[in-house]
Each structure stands twice: as structure tokens, then as C-alpha cells.
C-alpha positions as a Markdown table, in Angstrom:
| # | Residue | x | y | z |
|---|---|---|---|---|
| 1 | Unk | -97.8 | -65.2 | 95.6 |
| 2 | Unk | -96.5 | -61.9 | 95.0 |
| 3 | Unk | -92.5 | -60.9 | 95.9 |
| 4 | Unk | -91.8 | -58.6 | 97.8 |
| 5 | Unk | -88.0 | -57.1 | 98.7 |
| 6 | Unk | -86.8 | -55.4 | 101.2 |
| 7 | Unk | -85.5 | -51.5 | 100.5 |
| 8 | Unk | -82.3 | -50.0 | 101.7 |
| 9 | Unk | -82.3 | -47.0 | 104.1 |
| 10 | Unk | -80.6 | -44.4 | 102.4 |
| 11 | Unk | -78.5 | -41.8 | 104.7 |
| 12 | Unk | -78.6 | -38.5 | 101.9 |
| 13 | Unk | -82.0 | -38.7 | 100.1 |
| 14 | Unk | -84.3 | -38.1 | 103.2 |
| 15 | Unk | -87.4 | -38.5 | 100.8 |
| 16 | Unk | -86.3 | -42.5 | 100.2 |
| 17 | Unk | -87.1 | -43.4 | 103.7 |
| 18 | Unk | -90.7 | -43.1 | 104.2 |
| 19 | Unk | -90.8 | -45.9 | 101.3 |
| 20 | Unk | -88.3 | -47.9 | 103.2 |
| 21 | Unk | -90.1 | -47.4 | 106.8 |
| 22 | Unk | -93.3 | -48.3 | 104.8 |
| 23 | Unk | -91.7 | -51.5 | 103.2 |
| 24 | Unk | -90.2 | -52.8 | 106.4 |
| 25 | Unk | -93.3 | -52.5 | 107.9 |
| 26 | Unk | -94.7 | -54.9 | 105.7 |
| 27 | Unk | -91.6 | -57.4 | 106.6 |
| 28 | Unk | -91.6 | -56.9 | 110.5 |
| 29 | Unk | -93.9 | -60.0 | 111.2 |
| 30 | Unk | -91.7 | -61.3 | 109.2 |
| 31 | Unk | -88.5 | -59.9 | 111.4 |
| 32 | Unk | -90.7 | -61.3 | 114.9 |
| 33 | Unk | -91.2 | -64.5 | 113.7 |
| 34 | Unk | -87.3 | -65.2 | 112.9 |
| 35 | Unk | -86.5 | -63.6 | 115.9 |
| 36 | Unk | -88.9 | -65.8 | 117.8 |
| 37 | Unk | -87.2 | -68.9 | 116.1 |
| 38 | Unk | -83.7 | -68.2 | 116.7 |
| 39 | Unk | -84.0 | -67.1 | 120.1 |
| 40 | Unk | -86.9 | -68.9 | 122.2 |
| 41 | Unk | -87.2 | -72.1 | 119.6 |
| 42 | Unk | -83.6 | -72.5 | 119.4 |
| 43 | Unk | -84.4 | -74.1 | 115.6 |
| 44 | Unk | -81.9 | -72.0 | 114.1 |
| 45 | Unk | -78.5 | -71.2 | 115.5 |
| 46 | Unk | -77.8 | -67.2 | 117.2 |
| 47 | Unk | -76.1 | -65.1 | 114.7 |
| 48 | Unk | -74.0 | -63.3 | 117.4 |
| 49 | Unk | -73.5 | -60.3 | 115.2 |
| 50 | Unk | -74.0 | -56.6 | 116.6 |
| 51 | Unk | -76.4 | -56.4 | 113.6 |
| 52 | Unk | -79.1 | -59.6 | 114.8 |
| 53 | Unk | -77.9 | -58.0 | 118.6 |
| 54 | Unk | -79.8 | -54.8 | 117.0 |
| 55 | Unk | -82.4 | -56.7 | 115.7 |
| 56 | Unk | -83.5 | -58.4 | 118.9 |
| 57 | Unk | -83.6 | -55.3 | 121.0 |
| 58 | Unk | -86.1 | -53.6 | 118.4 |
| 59 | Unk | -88.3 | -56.9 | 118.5 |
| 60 | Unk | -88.1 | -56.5 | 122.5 |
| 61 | Unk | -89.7 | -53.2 | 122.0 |
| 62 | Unk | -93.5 | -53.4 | 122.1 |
| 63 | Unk | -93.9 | -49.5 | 120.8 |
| 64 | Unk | -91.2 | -50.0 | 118.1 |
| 65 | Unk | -93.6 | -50.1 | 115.0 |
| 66 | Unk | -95.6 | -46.9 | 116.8 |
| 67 | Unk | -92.3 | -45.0 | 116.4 |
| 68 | Unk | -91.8 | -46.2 | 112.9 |
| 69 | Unk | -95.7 | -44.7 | 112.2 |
| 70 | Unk | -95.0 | -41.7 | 114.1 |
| 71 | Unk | -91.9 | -41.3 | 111.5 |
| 72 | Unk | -93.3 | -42.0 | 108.7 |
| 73 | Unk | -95.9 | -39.2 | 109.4 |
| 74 | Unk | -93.8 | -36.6 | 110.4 |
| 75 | Unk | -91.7 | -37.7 | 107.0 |
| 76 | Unk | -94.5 | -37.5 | 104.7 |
| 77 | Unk | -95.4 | -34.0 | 106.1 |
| 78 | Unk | -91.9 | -32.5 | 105.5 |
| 79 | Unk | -91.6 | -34.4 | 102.3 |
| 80 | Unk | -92.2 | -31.4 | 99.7 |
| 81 | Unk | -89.7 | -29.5 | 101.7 |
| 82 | Unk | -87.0 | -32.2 | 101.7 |
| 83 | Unk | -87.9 | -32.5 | 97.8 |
| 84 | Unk | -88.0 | -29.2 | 97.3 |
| 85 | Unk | -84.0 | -28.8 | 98.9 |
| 86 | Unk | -82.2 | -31.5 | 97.7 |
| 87 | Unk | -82.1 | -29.8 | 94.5 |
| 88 | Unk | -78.4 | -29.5 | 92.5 |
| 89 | Unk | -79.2 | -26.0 | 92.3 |
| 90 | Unk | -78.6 | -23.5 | 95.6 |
| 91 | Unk | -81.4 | -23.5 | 97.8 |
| 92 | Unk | -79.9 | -21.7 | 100.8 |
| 93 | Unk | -81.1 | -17.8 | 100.0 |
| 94 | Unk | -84.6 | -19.7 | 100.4 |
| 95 | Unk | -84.4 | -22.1 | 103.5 |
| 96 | Unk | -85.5 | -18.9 | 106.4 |
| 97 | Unk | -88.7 | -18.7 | 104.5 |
| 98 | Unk | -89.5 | -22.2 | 104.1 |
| 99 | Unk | -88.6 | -23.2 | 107.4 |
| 100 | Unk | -90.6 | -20.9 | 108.8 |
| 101 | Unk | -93.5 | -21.5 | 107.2 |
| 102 | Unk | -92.1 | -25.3 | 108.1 |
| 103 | Unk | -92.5 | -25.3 | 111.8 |
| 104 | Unk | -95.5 | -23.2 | 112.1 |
| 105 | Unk | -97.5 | -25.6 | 110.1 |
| 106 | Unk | -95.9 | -28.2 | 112.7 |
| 107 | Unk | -97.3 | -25.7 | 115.3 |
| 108 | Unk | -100.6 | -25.4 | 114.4 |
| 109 | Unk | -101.0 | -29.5 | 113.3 |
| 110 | Unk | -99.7 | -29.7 | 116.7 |
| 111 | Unk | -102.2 | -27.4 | 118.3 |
| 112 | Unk | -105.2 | -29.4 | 116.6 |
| 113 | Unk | -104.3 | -31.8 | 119.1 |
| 114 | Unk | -103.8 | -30.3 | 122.1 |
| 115 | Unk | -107.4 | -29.0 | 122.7 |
């Protein structure tokens, strides 16, 4: 049986989160299932906490691992950029160009689509 543990989201280092997104992923049947049990079972007693409160709405929400996809592919593209500016150095004198050449790739991936 392998082990597998859950991954903090971190707020600072964008590039983290696609692994996070990714990992949770892996939990949400997981996530369902306890849901299912606490709420429609009534096996195990309701943690009225705004945390579980938060929980239950995303299990509500039949599109909710769709958006976490759709994240997780729009963070993947923009990972070498985020890489590239959380640097201890300055990046600013650089961030025009690069975001530039940022949204018109975003343009024209988007534009593949569209036809």
C-alpha cells in the first residue's frame, strides 16, 4: 500500500500549487466519501466548523475538479514565468517584456480553440 499525504497550499510560492492541486486531486474521492458519511450516513458526527462548511459546498459542486484541471493547466503554462520572477534578485526592469510575450502566447493558445 503506498502512503500518500496531503500538501499544503502555499500563498507566496505560486509554483507549489500545481503540485498541491495535483495531490489533492488524488485525495478528493477520498474528500466525497467522508463528506458522504458525515452528512447523508450520519456515521460520524458534523464538524460544524466554517472549514468542513467549506468543504461540503465544494463536494456540492459537480464542476469543482473541472476548475481545479482548468487551474492546474493554466499554472503549468505560466510556471517558467512564475519561476523565472520569484527570484531574490530584481526582476522588475524585465516583467513588460515577459508579460508580453506572456499573454500573447495566452492569445494565440487561446485562438487554437476558437476556430
Amino acid at each position: 500500500m503506498s502512503l500518500r499525504i496531503l500538501v499544503f497550499f502555499c500563498k507566496h510560492w505560486w509554483v507549489e500549487n500545481v503540485n498541491v492541486s495535483e495531490r489533492g486531486l488524488l485525495f478528493w474521492p477520498h474528500v466525497k466519501h467522508q463528506d458522504k458519511t458525515v452528512r447523508w450516513r450520519g456515521e460520524l458526527p458534523n464538524p460544524n466548523v466554517e472549514s468542513f462548511e467549506e468543504v461540503k459546498i465544494r463536494c456540492a459542486d459537480p464542476v469543482f475538479t473541472v476548475k481545479v484541471g482548468i487551474f492546474n493547466s493554466i499554472a503549468r503554462e505560466i510556471n517558467t514565468f512564475l519561476t523565472m520572477y520569484q527570484a531574490v534578485h530584481p526582476m522588475l526592469p524585465f516583467l513588460s517584456e515577459d508579460m508580453h510575450k506572456l499573454f500573447k502566447g495566452q492569445q494565440s493558445a487561446q485562438g487554437q480553440f476558437s476556430d
